[in-house]
Backbone as CSV, one residue per row, in Angstrom:
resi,resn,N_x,N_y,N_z,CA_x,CA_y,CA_z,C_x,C_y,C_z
1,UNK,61.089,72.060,87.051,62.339,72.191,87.775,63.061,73.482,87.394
2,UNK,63.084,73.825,86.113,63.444,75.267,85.697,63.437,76.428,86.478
3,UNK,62.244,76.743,86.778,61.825,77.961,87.335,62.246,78.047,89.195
4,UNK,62.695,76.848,89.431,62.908,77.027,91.290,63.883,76.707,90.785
5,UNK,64.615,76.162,90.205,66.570,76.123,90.391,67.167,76.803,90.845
6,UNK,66.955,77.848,90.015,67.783,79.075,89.826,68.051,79.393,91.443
7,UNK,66.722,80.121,92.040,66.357,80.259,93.399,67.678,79.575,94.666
8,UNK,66.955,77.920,94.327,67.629,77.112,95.478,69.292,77.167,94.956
9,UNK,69.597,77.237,93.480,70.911,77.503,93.276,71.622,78.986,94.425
10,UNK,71.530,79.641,94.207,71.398,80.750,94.758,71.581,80.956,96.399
11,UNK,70.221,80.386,96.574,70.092,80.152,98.061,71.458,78.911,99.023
12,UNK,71.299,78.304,98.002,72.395,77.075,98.165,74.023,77.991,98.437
13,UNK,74.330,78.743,97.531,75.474,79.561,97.255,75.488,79.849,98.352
14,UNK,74.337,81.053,98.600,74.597,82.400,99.930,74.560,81.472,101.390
15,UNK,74.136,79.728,101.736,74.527,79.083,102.413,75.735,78.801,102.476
16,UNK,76.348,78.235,101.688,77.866,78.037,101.999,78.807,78.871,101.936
17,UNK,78.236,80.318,101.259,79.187,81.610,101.487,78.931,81.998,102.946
18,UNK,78.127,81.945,103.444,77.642,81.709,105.075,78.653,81.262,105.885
19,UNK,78.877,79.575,105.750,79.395,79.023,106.180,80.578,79.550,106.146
20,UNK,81.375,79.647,104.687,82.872,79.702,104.756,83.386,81.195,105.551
21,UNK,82.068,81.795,105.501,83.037,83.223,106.443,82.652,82.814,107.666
22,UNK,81.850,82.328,108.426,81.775,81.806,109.825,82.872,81.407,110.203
23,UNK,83.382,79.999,109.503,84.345,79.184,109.695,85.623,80.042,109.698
24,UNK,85.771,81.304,108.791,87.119,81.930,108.938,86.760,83.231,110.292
25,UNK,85.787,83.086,110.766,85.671,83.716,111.748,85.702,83.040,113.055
26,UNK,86.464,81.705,112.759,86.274,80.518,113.935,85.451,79.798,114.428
27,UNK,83.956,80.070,113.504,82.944,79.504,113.959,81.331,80.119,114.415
28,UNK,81.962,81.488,114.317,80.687,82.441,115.027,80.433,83.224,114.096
29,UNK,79.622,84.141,114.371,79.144,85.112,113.569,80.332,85.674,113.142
30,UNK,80.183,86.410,111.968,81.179,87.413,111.961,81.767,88.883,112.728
31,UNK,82.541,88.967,113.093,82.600,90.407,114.270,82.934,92.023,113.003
32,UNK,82.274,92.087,111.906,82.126,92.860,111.206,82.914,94.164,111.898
33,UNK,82.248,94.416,112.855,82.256,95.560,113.639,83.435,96.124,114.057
34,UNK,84.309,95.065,114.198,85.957,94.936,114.487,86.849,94.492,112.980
35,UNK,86.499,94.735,112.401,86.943,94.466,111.217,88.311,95.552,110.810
36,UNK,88.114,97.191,111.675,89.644,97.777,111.228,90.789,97.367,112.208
37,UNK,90.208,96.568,113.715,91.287,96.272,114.021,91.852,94.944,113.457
38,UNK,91.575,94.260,112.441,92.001,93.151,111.839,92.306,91.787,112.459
39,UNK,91.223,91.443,112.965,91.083,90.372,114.753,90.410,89.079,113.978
40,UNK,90.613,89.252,112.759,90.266,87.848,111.628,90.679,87.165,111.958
41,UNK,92.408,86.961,111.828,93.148,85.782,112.454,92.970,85.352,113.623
42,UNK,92.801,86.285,114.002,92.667,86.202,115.982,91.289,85.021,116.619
43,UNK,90.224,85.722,115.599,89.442,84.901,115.758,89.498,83.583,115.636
44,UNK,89.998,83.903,114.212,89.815,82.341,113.490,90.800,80.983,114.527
45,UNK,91.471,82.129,115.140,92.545,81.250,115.630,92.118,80.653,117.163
46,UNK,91.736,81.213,117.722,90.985,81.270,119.033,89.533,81.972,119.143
47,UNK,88.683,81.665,118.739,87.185,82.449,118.883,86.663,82.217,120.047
48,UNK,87.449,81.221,121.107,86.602,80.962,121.752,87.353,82.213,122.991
49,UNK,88.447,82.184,123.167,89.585,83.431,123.639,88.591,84.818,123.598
50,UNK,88.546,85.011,122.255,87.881,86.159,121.374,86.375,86.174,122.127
51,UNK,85.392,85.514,121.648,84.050,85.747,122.588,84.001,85.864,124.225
52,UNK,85.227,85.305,124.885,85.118,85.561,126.410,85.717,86.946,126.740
53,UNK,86.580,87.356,125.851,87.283,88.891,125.698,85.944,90.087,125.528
54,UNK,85.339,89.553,124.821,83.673,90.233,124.049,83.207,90.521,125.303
55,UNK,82.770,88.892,126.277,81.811,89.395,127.096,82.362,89.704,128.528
56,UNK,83.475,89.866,128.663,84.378,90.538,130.088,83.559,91.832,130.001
57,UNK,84.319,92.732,131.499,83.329,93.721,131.626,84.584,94.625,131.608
58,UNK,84.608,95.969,130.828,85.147,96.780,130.674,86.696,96.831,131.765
59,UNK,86.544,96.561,133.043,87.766,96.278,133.986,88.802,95.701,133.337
60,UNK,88.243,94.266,133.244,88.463,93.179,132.909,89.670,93.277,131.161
61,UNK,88.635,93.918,130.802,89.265,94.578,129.158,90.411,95.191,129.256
62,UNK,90.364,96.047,129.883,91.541,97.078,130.169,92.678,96.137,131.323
63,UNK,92.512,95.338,132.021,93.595,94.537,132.847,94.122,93.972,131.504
64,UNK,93.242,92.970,130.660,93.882,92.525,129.581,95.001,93.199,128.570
65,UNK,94.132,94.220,128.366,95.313,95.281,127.316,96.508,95.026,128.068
66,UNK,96.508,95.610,129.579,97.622,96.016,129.848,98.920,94.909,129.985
67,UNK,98.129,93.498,130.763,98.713,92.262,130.706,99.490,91.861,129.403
68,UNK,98.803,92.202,128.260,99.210,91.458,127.029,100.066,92.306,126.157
69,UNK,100.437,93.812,126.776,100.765,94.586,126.295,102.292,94.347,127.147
70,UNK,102.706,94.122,128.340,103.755,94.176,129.242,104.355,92.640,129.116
71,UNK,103.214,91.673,128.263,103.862,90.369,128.148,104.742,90.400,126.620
72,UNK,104.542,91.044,125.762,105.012,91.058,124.393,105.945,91.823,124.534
73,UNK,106.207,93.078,125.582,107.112,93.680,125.551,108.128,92.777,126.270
74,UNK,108.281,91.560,126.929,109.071,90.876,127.765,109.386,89.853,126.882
75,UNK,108.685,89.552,125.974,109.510,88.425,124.838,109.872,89.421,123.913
76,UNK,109.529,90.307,123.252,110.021,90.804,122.328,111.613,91.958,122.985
77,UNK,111.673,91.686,124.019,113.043,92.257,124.499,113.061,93.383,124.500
78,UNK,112.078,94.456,125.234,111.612,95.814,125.084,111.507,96.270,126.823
79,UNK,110.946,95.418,127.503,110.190,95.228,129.142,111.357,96.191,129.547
80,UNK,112.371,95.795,129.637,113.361,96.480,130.700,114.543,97.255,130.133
81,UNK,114.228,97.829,128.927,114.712,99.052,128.116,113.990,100.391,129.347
82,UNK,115.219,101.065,129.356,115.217,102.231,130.478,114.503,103.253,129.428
83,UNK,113.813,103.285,128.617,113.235,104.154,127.602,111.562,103.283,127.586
84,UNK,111.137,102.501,127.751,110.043,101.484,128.119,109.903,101.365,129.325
85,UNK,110.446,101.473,130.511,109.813,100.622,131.426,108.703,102.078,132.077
86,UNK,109.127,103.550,131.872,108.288,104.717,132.441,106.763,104.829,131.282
87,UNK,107.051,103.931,130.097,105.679,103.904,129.533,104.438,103.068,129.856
88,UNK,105.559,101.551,130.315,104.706,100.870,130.695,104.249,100.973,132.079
89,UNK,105.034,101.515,132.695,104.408,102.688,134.106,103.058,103.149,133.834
90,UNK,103.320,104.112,133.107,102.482,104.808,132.643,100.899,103.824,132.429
91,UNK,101.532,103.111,131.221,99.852,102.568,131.010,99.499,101.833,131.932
92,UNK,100.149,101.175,132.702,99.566,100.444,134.378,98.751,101.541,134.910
93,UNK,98.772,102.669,135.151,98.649,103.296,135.996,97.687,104.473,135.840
94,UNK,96.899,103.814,134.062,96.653,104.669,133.653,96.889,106.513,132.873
95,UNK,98.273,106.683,132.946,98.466,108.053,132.859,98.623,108.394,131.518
96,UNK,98.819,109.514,131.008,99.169,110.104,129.663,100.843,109.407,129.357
97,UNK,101.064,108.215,128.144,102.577,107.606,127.981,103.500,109.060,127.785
98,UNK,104.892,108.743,128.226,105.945,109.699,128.109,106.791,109.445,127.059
99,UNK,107.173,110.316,126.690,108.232,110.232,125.378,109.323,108.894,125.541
100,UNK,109.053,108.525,124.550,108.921,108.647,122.982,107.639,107.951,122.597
101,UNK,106.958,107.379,123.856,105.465,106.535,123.429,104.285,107.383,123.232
102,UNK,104.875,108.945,123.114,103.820,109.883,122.964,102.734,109.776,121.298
103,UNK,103.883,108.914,120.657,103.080,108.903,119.298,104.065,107.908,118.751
104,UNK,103.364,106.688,117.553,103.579,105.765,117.190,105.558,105.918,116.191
105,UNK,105.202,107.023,115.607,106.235,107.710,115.170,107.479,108.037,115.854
106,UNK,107.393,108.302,117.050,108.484,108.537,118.103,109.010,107.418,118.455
107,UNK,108.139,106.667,118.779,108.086,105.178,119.323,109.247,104.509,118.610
108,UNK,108.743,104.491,117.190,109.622,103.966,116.449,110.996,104.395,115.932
109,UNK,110.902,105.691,116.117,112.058,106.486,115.874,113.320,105.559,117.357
110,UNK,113.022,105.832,118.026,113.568,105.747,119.621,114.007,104.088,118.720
111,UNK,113.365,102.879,118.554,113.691,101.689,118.794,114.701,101.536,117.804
112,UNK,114.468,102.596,116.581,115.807,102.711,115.517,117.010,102.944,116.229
113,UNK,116.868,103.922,116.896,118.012,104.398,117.975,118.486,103.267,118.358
114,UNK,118.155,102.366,118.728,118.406,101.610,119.762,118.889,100.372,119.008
115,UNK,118.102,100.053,117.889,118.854,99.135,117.183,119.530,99.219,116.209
116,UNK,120.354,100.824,115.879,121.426,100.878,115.564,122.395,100.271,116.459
117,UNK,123.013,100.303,117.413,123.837,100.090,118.329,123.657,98.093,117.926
118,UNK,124.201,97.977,118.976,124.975,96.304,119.541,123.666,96.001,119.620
119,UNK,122.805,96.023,120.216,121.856,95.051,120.474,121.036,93.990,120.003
120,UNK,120.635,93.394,120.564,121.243,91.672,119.727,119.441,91.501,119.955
121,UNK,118.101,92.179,119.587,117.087,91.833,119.403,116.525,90.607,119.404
122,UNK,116.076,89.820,120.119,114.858,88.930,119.210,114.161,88.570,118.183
123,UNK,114.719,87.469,117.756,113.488,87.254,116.388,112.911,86.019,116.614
124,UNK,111.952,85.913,116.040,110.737,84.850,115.983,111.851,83.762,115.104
125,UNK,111.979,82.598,115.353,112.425,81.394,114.536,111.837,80.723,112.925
126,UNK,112.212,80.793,112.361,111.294,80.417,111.080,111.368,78.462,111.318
127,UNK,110.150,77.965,111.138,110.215,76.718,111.189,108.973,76.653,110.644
128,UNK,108.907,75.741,109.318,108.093,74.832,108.549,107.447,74.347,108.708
129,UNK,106.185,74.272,108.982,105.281,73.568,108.604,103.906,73.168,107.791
130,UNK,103.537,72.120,107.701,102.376,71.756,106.980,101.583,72.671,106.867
131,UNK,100.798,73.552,106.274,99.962,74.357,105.973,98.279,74.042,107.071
132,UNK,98.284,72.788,107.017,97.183,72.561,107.941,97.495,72.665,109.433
133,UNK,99.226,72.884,109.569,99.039,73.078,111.401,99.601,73.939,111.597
134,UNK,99.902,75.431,110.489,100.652,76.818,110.875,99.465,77.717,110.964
135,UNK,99.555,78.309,111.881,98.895,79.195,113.052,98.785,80.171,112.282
136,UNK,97.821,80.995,112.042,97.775,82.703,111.008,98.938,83.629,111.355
137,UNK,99.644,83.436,113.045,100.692,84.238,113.086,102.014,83.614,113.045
138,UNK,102.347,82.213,112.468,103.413,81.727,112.316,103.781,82.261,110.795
139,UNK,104.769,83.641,111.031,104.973,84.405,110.001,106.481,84.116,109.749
140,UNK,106.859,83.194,110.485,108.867,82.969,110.340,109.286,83.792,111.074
141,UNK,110.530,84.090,110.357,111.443,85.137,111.385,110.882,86.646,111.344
142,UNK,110.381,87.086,112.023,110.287,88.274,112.788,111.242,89.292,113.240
143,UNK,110.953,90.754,113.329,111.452,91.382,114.209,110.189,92.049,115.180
144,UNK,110.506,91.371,116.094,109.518,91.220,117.477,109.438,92.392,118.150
145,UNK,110.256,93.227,118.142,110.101,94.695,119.172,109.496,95.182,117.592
146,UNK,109.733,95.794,116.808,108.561,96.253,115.729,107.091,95.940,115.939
147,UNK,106.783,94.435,115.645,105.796,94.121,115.920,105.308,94.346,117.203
148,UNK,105.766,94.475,118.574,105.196,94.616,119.624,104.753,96.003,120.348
149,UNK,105.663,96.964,119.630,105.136,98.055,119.921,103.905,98.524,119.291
150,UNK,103.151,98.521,118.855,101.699,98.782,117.783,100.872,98.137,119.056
151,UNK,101.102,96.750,120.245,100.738,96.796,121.161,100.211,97.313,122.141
152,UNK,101.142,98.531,122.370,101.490,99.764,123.211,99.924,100.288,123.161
153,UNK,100.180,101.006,121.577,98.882,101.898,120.796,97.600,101.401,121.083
154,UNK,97.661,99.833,120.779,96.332,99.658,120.823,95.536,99.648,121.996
155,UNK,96.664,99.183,123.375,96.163,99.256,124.841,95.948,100.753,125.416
156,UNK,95.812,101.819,124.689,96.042,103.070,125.092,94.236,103.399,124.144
157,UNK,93.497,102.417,123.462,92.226,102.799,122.762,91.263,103.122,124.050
158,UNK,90.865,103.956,123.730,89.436,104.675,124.794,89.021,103.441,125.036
159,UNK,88.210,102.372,123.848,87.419,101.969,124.476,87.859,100.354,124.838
160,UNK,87.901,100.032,125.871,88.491,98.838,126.383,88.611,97.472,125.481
161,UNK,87.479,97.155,125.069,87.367,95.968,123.859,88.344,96.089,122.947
162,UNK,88.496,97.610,121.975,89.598,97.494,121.315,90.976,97.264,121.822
163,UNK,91.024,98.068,122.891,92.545,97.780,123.374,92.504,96.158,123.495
164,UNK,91.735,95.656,124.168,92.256,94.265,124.754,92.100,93.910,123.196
165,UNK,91.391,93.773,122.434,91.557,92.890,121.031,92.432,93.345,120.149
166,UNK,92.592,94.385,119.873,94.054,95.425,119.554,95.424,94.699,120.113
167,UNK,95.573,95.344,121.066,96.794,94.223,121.723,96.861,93.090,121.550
168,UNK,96.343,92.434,122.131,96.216,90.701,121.576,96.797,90.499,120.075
169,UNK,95.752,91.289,119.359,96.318,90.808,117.635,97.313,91.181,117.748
170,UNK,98.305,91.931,118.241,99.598,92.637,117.668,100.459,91.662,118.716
171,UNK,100.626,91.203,119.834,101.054,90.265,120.279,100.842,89.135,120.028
172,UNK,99.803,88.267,119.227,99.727,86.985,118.829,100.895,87.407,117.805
173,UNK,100.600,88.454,117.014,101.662,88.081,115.599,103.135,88.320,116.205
174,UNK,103.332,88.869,117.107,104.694,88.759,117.659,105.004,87.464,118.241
175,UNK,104.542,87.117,119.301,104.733,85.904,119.666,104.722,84.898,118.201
176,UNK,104.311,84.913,117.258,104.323,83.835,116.148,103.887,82.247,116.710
177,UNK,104.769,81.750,116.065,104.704,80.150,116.380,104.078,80.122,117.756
178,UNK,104.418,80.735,118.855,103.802,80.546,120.295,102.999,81.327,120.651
179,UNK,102.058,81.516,119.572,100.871,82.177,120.271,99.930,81.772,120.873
180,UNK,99.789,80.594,120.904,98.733,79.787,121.447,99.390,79.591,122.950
181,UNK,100.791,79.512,122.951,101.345,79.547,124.487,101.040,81.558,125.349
182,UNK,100.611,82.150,124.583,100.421,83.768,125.110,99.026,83.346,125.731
183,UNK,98.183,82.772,124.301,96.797,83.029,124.716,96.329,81.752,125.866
184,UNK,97.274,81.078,126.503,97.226,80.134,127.335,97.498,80.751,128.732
185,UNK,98.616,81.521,128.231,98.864,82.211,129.757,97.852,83.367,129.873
186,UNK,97.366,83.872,128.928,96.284,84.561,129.019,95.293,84.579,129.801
187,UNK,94.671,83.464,129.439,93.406,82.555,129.963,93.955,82.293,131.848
188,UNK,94.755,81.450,131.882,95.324,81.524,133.501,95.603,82.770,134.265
189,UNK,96.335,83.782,133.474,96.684,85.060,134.423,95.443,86.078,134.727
190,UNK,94.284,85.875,133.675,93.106,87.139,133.272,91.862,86.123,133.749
191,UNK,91.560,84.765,134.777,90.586,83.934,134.875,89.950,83.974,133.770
192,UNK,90.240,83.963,132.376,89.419,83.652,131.327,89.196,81.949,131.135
193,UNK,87.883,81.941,130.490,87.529,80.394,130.753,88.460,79.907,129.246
């Protein structure tokens, strides 16, 4: 028994180290490959969202970005800022974004602007719960136009997959607690199964 232990010990290990990153990958392989846009949670949270996003066809990818990019800007209280609505022009329509969405830096500069003044922002609600039924993006209270602009960026990636999985992650964590209500309307507005 000595001499094969070791082995099946081993083998036994690199099985359930198997398993446990599957399982935090929602069930599937791991998407290694996407690993700098940080779509861990995303997965884990919806893989099944995540693999129909995978196998859409480039169109399809890029409608998504843009959908999920114009929906986060409408909860996070950004949509109909007269400084936003010629960007999100813009990325509908395909074109080069206009200032201040020319670079992530501007972007943010501009929303400082803006929330110096009166404006009474959005935040995500902090509400408690059990560890077994809080969502990877139920992060509490939020500031939701922060988080939603990084949205913007990611729907503006050359290559369509990232944008649509880019966006998504940066709008699940905005939306928070109701992300599973985004990736619902998702699925209905984008015929995803």
């Amino acid at each position: 028994m000595g001499e094969h232990a070791e082995p099946a010990r081993i083998s036994d290990f690199r099985a359930r180290a198997a398993a446990r990153e599957r399982a935090a990958w929602g069930g599937g392989e791991p998407l290694t490959h996407l690993n700098d846009l940080g779509i861990q949670p995303l997965a884990w949270f919806d893989r099944e969202l995540v693999d129909a996003i995978i196998a859409a066809d480039p169109e399809r990818q890029r409608r998504i970005a843009r959908w999920v990019t114009r929906r986060v800007f409408g909860w996070a209280g950004l949509a109909e800022r007269e400084w936003v609505v010629p960007a999100l022009r813009a990325l509908d329509d395909g074109a080069p974004p206009p200032p201040p969405f020319e670079n992530p830096d501007d972007a943010f500069a501009r929303l400082r602007a803006d929330s110096s003044g009166t404006v009474d922002w959005p935040y995500e609600k902090s509400v408690v719960r059990p560890q077994a039924e809080r969502s990877p993006f139920d992060l509490g209270k939020i500031d939701r136009p922060r988080h939603a602009i990084p949205a913007f960026f990611s729907a503006l990636d050359p290559d369509p997959l990232r944008a649509a999985l880019g966006a998504l992650m940066h709008a699940s964590v905005t939306f928070g607690s109701s992300a599973a209500a985004l990736h619902s309307d998702l699925r209905q507005e984008c015929g995803i199964a």
